[in-house]
C-alpha positions as CSV (number, residue, x, y, z in Angstrom):
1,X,86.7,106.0,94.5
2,X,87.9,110.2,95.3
3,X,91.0,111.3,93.9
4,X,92.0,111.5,97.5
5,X,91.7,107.4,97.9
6,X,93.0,106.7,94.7
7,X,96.1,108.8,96.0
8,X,96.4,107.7,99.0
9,X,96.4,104.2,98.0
10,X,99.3,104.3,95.4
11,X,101.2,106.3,98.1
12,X,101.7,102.6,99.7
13,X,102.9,100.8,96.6
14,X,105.7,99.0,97.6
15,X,107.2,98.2,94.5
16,X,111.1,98.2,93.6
17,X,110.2,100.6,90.5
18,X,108.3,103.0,92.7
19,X,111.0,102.9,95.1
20,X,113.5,104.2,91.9
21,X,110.6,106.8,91.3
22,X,110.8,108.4,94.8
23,X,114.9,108.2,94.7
24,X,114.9,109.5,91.1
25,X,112.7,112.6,92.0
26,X,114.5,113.1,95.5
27,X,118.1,113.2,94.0
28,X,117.1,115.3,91.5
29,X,115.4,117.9,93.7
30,X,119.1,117.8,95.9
31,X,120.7,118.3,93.1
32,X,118.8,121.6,93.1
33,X,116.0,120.9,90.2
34,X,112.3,122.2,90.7
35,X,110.0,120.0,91.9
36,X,108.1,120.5,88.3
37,X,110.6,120.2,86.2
38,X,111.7,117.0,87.9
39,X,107.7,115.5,87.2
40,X,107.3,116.8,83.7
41,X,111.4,114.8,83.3
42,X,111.2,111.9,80.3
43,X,112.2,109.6,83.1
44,X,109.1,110.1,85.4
45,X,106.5,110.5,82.7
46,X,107.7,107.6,80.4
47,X,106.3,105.4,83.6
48,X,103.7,107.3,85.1
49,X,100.4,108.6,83.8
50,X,99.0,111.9,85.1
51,X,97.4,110.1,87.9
52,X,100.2,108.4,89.6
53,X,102.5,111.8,89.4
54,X,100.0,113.8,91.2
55,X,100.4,110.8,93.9
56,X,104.2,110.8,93.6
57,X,104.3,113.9,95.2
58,X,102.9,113.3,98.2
59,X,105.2,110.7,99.3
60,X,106.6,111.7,102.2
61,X,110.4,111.9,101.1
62,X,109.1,113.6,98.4
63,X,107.4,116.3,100.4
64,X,110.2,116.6,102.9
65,X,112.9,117.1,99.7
66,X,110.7,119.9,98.3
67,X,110.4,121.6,101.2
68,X,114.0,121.7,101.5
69,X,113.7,123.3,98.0
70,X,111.2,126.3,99.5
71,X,113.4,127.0,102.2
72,X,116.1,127.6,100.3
73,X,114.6,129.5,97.7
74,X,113.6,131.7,100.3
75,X,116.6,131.9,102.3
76,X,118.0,132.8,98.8
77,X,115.6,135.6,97.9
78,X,115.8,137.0,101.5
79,X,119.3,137.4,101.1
80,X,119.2,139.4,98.1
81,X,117.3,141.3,99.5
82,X,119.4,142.5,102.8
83,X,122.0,142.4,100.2
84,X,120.6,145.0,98.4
């Protein structure tokens, strides 16, 4: 099995402790963390291997919460910048 399938099929675990996973990481990137700082957190690594963090990302309310997180580091940066 590719990378790609073996992601793609823990993206549709169902499971009440993945469920926690995705809120953990999605609360945590609204309350303004990086995406990577959130996956390398005790809490996320203590119950996923390697594997099943690269997958975590690619959950869909995952990837919508971190793109929140691009725009507004960019918003931010283009600010300072007409500010300046």
């Amino acid at each position: 099995m590719s990378i790609k399938e073996t992601i793609a099929s823990m993206i549709t675990d169902e499971s009440a402790a993945h469920k926690r996973l995705v809120e953990y990481v999605t609360s945590q990137l609204s309350q303004g963390r990086s995406l990577a700082d959130v996956v390398e957190d005790p809490y996320v690594t203590n119950r996923l291997n390697p594997m099943e963090r690269r997958a975590l990302v690619e959950e869909p309310e995952i990837v919508a919460a971190a793109q929140h997180e691009a725009l507004d580091d960019l918003r931010a940066r283009l600010e300072e910048l007409a500010t300046s």
